[in-house]
PDBQT receptor file of N, H, CA, C and O in Angstrom, charges set to zero:
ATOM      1  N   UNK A   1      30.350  23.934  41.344  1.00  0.00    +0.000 N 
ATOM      2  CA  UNK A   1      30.688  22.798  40.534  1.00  0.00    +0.000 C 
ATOM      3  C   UNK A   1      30.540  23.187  39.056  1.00  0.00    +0.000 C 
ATOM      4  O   UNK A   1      29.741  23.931  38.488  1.00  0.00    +0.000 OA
ATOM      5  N   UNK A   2      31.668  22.369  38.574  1.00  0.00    +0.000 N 
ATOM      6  H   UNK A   2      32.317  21.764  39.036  1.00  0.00    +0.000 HD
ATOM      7  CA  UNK A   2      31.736  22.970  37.260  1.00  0.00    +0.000 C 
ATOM      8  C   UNK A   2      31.076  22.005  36.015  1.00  0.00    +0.000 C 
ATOM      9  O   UNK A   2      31.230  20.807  35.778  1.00  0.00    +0.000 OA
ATOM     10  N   UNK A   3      30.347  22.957  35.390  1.00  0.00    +0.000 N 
ATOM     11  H   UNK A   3      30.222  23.930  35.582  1.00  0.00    +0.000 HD
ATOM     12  CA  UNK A   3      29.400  21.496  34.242  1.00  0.00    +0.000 C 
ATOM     13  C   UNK A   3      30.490  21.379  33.336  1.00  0.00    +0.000 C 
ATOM     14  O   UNK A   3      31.410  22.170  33.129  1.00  0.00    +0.000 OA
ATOM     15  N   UNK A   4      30.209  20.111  32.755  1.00  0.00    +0.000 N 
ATOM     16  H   UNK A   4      29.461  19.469  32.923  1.00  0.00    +0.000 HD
ATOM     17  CA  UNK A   4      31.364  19.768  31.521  1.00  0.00    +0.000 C 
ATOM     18  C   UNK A   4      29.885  19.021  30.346  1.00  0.00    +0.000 C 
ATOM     19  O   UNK A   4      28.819  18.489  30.657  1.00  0.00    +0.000 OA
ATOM     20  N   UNK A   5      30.314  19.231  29.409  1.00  0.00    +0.000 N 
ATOM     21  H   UNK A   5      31.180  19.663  29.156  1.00  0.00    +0.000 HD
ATOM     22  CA  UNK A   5      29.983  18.707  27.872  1.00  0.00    +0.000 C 
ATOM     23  C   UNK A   5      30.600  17.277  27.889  1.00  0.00    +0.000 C 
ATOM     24  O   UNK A   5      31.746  16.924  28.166  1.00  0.00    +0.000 OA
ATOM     25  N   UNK A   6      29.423  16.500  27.485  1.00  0.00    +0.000 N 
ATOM     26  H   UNK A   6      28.492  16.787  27.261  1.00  0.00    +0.000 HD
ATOM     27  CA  UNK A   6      29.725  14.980  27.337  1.00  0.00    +0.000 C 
ATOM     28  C   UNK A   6      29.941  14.933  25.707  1.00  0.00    +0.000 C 
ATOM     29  O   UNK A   6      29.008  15.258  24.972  1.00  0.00    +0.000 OA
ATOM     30  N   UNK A   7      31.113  14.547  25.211  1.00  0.00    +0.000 N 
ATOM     31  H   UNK A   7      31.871  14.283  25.808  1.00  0.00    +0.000 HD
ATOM     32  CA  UNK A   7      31.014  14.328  23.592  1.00  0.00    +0.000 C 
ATOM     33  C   UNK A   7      30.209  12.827  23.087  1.00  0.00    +0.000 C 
ATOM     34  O   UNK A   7      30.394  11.729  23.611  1.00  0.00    +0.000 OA
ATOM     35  N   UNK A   8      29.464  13.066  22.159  1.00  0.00    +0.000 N 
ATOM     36  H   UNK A   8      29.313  13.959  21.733  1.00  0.00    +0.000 HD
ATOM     37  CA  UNK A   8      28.614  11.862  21.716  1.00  0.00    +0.000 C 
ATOM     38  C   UNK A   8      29.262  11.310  20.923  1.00  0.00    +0.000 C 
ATOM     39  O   UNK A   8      29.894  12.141  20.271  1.00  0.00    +0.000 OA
ATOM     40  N   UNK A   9      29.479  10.173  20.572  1.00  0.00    +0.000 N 
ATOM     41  H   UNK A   9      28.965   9.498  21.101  1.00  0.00    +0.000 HD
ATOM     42  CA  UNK A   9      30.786   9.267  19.620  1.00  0.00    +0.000 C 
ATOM     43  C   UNK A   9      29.243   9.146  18.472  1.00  0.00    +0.000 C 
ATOM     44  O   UNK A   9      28.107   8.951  18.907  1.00  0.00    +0.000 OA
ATOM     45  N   UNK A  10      29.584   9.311  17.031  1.00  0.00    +0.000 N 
ATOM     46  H   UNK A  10      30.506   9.469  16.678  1.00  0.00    +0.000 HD
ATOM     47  CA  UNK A  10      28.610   8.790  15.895  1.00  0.00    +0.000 C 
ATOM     48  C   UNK A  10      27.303   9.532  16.343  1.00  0.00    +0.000 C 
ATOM     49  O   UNK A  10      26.239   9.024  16.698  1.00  0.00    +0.000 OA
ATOM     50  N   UNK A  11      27.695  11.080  16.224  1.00  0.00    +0.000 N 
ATOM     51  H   UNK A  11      28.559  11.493  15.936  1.00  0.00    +0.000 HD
ATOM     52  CA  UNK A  11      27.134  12.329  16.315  1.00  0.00    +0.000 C 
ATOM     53  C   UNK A  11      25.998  12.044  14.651  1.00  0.00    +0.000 C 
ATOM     54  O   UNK A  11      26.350  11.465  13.623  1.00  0.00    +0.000 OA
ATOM     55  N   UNK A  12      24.904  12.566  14.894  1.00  0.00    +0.000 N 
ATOM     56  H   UNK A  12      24.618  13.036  15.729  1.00  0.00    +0.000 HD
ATOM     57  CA  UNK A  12      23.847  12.076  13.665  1.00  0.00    +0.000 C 
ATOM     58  C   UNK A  12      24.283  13.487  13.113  1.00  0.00    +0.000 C 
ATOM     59  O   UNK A  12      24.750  14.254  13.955  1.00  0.00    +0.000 OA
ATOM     60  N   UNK A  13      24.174  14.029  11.531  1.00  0.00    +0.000 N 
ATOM     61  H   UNK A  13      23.794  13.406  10.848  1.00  0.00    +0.000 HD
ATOM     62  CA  UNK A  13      24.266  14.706  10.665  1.00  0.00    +0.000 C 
ATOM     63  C   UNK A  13      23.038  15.488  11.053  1.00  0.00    +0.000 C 
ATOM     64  O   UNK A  13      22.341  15.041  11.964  1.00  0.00    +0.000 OA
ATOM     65  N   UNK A  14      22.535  17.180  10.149  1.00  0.00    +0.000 N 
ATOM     66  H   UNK A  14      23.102  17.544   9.409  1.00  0.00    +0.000 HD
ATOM     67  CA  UNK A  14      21.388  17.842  10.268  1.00  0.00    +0.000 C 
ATOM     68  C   UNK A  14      20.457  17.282   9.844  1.00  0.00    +0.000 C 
ATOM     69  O   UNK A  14      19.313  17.441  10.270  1.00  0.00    +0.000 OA
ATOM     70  N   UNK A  15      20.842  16.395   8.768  1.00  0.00    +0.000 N 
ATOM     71  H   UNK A  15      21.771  16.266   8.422  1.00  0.00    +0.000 HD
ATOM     72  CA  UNK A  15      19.838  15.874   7.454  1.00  0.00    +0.000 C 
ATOM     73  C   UNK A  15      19.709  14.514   8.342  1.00  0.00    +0.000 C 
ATOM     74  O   UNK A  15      20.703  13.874   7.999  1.00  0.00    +0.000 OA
ATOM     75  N   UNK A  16      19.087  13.835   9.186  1.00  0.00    +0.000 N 
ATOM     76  H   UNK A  16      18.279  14.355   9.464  1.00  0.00    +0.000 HD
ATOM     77  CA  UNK A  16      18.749  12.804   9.532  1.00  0.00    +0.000 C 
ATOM     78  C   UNK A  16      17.354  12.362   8.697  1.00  0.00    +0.000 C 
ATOM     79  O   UNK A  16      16.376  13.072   8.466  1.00  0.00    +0.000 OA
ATOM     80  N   UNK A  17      17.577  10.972   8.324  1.00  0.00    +0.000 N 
ATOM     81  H   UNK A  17      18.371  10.395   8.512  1.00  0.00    +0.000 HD
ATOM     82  CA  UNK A  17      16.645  10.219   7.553  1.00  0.00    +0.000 C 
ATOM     83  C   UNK A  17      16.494  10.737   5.964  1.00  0.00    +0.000 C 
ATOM     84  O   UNK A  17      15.733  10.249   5.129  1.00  0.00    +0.000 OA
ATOM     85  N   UNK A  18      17.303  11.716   5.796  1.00  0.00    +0.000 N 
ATOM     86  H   UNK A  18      17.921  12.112   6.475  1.00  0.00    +0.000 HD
ATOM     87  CA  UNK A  18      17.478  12.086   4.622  1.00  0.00    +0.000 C 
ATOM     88  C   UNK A  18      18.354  11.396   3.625  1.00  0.00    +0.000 C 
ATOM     89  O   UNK A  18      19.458  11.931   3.521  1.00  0.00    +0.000 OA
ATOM     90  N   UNK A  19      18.119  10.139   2.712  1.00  0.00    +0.000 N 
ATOM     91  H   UNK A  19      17.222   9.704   2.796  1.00  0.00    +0.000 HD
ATOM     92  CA  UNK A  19      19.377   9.626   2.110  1.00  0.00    +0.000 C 
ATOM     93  C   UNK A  19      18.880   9.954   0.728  1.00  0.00    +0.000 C 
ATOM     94  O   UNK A  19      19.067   9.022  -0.054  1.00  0.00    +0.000 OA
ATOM     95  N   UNK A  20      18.487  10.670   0.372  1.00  0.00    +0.000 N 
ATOM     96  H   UNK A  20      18.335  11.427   1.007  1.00  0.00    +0.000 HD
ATOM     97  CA  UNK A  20      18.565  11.353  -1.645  1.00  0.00    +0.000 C 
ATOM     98  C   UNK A  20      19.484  12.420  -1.222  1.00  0.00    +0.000 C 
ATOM     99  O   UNK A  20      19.399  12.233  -0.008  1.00  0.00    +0.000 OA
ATOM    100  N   UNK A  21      19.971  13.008  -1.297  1.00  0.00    +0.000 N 
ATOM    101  H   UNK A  21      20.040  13.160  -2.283  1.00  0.00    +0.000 HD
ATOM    102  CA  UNK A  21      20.482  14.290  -1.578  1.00  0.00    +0.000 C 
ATOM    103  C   UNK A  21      21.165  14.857  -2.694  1.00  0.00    +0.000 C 
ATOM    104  O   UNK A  21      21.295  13.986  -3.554  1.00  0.00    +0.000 OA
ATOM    105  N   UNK A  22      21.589  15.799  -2.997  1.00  0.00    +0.000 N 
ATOM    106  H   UNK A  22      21.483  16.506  -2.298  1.00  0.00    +0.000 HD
ATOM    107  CA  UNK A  22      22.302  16.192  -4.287  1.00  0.00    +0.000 C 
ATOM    108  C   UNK A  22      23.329  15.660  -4.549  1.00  0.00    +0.000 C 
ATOM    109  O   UNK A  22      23.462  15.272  -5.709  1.00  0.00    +0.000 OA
ATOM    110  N   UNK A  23      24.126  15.501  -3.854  1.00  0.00    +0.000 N 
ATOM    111  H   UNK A  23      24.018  15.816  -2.911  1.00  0.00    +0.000 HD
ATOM    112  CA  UNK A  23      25.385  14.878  -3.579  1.00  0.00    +0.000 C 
ATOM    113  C   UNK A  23      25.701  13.670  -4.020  1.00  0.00    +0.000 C 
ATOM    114  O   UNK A  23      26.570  13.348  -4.830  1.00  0.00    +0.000 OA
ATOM    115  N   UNK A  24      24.596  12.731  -3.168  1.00  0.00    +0.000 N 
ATOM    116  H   UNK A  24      23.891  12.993  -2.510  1.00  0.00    +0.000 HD
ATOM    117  CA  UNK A  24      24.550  11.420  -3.171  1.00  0.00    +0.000 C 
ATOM    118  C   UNK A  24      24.387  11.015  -5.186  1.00  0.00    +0.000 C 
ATOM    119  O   UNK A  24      24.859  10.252  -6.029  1.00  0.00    +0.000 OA
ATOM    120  N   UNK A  25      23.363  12.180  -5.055  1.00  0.00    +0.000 N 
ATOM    121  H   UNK A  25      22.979  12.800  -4.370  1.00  0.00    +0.000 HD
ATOM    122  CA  UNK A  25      22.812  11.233  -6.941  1.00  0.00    +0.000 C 
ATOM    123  C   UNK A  25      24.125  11.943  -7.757  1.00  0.00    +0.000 C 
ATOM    124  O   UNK A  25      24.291  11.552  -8.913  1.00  0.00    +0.000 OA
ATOM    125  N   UNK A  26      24.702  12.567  -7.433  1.00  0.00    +0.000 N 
ATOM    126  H   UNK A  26      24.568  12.885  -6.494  1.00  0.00    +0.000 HD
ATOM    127  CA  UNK A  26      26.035  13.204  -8.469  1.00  0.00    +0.000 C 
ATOM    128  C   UNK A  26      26.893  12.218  -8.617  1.00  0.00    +0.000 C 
ATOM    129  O   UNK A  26      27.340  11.852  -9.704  1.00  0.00    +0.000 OA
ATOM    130  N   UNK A  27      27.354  11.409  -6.788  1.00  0.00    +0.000 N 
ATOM    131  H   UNK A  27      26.991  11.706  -5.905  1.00  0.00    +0.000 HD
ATOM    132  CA  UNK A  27      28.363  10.247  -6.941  1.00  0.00    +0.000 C 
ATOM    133  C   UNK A  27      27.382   9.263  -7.749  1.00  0.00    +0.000 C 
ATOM    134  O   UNK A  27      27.881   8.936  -8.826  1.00  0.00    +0.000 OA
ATOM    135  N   UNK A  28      26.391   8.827  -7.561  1.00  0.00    +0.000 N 
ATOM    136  H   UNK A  28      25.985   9.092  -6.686  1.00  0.00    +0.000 HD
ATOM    137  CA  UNK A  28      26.111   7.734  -8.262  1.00  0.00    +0.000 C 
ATOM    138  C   UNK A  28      25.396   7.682  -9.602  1.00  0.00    +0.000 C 
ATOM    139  O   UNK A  28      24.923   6.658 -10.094  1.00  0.00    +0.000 OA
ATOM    140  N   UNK A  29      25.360   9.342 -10.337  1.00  0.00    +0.000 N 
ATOM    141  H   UNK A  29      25.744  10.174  -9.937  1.00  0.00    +0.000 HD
ATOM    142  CA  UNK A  29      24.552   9.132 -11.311  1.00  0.00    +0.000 C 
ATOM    143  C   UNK A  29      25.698   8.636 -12.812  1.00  0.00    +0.000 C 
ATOM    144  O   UNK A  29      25.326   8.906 -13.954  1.00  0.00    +0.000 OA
ATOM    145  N   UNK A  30      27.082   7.896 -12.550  1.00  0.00    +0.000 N 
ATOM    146  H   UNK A  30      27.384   7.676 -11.623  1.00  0.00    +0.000 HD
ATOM    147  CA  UNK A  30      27.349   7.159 -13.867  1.00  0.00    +0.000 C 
ATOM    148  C   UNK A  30      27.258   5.828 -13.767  1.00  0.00    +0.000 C 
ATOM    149  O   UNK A  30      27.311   5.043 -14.714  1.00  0.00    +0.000 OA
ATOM    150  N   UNK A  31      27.026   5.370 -11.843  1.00  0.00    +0.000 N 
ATOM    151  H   UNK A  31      26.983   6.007 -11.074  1.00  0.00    +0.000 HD
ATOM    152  CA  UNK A  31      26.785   4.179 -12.098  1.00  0.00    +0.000 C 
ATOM    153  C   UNK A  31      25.013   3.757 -12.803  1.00  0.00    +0.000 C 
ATOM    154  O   UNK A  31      24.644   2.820 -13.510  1.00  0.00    +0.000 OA
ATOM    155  N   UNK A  32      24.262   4.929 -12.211  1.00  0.00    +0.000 N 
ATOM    156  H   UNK A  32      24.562   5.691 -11.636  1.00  0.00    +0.000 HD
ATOM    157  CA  UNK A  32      22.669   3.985 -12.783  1.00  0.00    +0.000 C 
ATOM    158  C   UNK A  32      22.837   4.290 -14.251  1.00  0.00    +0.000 C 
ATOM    159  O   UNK A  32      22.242   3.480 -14.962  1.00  0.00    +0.000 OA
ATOM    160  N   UNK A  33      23.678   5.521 -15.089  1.00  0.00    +0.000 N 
ATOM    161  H   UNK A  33      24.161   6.179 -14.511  1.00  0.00    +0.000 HD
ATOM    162  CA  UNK A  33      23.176   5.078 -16.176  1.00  0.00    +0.000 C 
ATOM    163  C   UNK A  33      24.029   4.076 -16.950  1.00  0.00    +0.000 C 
ATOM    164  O   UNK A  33      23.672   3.674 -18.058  1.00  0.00    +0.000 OA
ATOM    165  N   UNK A  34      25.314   3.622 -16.281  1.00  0.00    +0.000 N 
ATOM    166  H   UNK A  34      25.604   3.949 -15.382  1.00  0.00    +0.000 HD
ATOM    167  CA  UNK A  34      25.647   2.394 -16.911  1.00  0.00    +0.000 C 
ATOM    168  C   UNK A  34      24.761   1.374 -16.587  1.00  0.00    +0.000 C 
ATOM    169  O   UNK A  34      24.373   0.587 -17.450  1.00  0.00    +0.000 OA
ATOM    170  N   UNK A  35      24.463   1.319 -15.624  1.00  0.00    +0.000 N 
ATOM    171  H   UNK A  35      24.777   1.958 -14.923  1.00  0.00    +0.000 HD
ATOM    172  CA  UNK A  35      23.681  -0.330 -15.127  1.00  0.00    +0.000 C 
ATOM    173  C   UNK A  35      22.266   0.318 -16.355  1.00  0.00    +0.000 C 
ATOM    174  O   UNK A  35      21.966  -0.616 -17.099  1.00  0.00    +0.000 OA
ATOM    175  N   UNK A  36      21.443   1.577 -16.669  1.00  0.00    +0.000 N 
ATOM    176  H   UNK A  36      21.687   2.335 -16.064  1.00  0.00    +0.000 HD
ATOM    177  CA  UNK A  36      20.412   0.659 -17.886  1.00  0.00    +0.000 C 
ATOM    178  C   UNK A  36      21.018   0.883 -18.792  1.00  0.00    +0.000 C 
ATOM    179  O   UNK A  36      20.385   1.868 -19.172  1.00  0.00    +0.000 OA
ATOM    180  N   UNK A  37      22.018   0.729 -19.716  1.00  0.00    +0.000 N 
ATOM    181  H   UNK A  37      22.532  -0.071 -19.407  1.00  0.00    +0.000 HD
ATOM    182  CA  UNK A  37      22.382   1.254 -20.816  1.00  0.00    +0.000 C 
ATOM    183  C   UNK A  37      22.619  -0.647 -20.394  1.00  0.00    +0.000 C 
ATOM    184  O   UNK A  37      21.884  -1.499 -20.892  1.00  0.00    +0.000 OA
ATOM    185  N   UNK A  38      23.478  -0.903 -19.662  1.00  0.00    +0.000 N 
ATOM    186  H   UNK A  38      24.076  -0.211 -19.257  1.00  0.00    +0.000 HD
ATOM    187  CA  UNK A  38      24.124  -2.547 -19.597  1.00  0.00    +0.000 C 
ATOM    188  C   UNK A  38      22.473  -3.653 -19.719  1.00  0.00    +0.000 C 
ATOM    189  O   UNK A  38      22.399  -4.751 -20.270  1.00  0.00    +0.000 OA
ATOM    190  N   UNK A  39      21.460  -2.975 -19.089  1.00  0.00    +0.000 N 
ATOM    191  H   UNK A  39      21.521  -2.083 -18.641  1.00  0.00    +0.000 HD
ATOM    192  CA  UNK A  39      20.253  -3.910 -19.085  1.00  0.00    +0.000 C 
ATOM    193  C   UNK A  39      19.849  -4.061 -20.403  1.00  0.00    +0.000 C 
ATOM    194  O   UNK A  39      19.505  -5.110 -20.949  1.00  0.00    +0.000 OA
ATOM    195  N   UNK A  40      19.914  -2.908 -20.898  1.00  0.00    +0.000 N 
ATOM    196  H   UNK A  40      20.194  -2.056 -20.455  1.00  0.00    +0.000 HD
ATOM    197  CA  UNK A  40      19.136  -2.525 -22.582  1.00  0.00    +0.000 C 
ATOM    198  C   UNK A  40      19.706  -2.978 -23.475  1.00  0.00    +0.000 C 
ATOM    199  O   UNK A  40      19.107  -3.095 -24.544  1.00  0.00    +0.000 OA
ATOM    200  N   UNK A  41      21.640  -3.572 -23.304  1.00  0.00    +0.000 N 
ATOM    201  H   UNK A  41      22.126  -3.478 -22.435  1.00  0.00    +0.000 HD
ATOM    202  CA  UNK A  41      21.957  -4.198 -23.668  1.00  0.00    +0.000 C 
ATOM    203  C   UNK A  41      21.783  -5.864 -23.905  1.00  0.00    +0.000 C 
ATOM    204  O   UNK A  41      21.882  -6.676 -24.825  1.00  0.00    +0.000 OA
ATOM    205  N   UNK A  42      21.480  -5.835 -22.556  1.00  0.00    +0.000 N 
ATOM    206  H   UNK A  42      21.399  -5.176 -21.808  1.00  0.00    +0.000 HD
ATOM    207  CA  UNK A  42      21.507  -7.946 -22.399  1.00  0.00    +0.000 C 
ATOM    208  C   UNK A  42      20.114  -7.896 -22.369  1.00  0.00    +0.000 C 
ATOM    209  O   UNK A  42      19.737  -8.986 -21.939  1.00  0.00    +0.000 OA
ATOM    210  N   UNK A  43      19.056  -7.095 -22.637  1.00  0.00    +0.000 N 
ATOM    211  H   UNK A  43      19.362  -6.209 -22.986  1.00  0.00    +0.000 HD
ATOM    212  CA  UNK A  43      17.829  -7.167 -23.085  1.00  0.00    +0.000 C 
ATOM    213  C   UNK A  43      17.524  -7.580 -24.275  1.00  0.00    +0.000 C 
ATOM    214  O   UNK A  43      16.702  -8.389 -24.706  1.00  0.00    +0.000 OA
ATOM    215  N   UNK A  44      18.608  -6.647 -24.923  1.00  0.00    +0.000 N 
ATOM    216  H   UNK A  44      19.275  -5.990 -24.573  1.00  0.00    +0.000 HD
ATOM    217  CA  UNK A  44      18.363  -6.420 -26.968  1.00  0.00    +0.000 C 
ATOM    218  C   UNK A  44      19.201  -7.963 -27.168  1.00  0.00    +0.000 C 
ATOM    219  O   UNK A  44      18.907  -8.689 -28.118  1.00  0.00    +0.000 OA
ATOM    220  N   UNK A  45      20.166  -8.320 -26.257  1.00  0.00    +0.000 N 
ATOM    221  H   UNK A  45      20.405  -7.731 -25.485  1.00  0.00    +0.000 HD
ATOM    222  CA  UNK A  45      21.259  -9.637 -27.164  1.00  0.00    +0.000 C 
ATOM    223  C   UNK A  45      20.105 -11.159 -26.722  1.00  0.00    +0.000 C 
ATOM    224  O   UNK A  45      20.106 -12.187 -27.399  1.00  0.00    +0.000 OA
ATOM    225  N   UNK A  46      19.223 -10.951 -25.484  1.00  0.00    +0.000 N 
ATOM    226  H   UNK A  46      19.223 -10.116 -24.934  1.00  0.00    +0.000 HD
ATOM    227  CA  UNK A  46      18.189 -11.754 -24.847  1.00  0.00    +0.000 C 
ATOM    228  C   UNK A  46      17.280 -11.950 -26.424  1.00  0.00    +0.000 C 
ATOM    229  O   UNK A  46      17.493 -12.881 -27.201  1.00  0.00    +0.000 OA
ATOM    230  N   UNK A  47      16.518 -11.132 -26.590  1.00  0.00    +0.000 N 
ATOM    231  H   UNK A  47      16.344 -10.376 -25.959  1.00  0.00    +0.000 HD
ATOM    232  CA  UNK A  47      16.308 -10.552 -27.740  1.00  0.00    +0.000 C 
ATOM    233  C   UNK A  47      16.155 -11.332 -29.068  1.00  0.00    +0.000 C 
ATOM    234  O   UNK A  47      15.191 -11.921 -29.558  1.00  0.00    +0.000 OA
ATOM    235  N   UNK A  48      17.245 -11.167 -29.426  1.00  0.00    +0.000 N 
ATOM    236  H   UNK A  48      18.027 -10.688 -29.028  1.00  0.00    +0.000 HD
ATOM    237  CA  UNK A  48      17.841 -11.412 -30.955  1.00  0.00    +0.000 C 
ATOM    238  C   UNK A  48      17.861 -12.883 -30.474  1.00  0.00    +0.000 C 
ATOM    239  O   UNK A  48      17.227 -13.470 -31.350  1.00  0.00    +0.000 OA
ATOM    240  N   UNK A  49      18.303 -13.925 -29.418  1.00  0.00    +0.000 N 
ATOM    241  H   UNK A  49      18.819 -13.448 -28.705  1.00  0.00    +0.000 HD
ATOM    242  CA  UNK A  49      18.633 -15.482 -29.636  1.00  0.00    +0.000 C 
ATOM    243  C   UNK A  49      17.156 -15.570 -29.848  1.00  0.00    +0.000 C 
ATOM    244  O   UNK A  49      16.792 -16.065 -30.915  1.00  0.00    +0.000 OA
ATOM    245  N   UNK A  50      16.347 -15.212 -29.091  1.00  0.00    +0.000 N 
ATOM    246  H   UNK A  50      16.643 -14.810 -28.224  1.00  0.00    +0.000 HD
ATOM    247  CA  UNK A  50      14.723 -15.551 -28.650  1.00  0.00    +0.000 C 
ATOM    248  C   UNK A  50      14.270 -15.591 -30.075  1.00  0.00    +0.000 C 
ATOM    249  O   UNK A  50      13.950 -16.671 -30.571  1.00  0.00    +0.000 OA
ATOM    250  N   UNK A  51      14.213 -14.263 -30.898  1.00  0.00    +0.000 N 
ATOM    251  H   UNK A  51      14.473 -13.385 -30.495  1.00  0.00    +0.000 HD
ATOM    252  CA  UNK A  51      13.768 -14.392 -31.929  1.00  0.00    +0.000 C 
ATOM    253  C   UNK A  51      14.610 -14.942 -33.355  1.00  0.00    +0.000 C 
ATOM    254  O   UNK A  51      14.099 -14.822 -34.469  1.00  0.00    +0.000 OA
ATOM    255  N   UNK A  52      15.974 -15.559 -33.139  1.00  0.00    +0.000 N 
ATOM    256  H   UNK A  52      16.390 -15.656 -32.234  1.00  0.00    +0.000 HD
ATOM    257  CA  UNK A  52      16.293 -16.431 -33.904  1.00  0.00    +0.000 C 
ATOM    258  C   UNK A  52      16.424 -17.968 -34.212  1.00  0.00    +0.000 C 
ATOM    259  O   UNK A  52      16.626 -18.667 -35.205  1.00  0.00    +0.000 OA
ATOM    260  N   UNK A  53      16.175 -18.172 -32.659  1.00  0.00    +0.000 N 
ATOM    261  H   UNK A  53      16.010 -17.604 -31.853  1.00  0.00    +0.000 HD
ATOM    262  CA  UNK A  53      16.161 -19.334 -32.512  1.00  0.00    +0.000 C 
ATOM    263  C   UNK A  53      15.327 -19.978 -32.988  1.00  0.00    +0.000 C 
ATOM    264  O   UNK A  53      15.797 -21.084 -32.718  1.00  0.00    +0.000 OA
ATOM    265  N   UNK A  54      14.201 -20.233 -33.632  1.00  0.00    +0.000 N 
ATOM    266  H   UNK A  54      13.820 -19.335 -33.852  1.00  0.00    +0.000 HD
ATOM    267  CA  UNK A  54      12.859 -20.914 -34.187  1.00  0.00    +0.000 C 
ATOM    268  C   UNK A  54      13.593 -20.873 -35.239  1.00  0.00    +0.000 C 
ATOM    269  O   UNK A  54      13.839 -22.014 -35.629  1.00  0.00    +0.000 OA
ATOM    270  N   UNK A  55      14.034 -20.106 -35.846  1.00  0.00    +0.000 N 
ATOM    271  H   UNK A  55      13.834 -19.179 -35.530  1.00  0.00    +0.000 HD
ATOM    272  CA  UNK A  55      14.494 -20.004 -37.350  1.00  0.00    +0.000 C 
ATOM    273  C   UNK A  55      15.800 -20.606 -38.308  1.00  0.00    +0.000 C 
ATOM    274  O   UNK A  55      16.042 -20.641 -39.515  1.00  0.00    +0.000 OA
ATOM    275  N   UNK A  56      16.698 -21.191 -36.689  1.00  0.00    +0.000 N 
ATOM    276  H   UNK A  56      16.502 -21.163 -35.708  1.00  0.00    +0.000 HD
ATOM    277  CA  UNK A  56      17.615 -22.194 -36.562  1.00  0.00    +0.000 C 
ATOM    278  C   UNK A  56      17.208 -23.246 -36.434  1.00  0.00    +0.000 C 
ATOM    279  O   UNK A  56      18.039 -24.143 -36.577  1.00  0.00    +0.000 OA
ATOM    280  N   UNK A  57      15.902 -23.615 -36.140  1.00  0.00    +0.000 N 
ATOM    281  H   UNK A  57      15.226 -22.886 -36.024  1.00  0.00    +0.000 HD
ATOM    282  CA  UNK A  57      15.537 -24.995 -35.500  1.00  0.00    +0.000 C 
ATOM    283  C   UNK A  57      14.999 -25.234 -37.100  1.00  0.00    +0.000 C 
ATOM    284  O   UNK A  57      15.263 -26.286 -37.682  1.00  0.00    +0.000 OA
ATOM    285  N   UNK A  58      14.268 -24.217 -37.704  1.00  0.00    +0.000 N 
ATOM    286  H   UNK A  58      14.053 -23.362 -37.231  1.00  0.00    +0.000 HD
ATOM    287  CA  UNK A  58      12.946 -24.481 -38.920  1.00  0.00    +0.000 C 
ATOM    288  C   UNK A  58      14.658 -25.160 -40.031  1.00  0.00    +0.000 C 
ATOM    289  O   UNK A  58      14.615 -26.213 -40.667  1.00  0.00    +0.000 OA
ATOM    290  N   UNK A  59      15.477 -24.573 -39.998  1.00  0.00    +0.000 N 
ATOM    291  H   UNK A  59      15.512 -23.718 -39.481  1.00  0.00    +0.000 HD
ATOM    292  CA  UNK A  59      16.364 -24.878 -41.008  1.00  0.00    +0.000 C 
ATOM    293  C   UNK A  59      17.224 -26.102 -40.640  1.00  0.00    +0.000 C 
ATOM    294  O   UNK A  59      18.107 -26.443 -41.428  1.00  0.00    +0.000 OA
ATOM    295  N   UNK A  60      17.067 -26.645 -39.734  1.00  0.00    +0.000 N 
ATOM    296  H   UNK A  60      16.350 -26.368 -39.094  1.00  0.00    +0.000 HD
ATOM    297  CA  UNK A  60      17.305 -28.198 -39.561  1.00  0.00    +0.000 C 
ATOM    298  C   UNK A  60      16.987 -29.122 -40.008  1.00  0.00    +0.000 C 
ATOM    299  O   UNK A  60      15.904 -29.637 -39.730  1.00  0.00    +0.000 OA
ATOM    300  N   UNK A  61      18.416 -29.973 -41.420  1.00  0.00    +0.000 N 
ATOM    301  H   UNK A  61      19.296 -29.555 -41.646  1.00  0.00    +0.000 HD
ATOM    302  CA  UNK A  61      17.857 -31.333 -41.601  1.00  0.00    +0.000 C 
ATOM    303  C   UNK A  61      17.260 -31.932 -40.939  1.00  0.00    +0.000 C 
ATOM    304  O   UNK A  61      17.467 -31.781 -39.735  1.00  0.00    +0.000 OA
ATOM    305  N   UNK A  62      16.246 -32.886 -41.366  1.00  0.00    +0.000 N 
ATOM    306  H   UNK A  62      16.078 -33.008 -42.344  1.00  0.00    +0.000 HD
ATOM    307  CA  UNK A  62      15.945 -33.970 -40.731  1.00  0.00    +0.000 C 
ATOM    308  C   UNK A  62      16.428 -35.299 -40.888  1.00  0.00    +0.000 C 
ATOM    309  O   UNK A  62      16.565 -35.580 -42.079  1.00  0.00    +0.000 OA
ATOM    310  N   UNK A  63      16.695 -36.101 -40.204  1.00  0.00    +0.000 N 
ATOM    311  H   UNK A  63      16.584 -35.873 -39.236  1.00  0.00    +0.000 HD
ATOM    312  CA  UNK A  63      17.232 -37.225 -40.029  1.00  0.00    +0.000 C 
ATOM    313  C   UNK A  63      16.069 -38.438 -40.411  1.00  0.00    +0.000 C 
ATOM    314  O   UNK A  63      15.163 -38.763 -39.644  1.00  0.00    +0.000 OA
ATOM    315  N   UNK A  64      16.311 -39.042 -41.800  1.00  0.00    +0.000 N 
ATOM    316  H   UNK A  64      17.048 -38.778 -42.423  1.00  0.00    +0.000 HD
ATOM    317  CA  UNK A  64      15.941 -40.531 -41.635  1.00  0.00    +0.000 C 
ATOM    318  C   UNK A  64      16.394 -41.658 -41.794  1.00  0.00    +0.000 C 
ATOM    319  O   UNK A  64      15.711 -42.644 -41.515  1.00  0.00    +0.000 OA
TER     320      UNK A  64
């Protein structure tokens, strides 16, 4: 009797449990440094209302 090879469908890679790899951070290294360059942005514009805003309010007629 003759043996036969069963093919496995969604065969696992060598690197199992391995998800950093070189590869991986090459595809994704323009998205992280847009996403902090974009944080450091809406940080700094967060920022500037926070610390202008008192200074809009102080220059408000008052009403009598």
């Amino acid at each position: 009797m003759a043996t036969t090879s069963t093919k496995r469908i969604g065969r696992e890679s060598e690197n199992k449990g391995t998800y950093l790899t070189r590869e991986n951070w090459e595809v994704m290294k323009p998205f992280v440094h847009f996403a902090f360059k974009a944080i450091a942005v809406i940080g700094s514009i967060t920022w500037s209302i926070i610390k202008f805003a008192p200074k809009l309010l102080a220059h408000k007629p008052e009403e009598k």
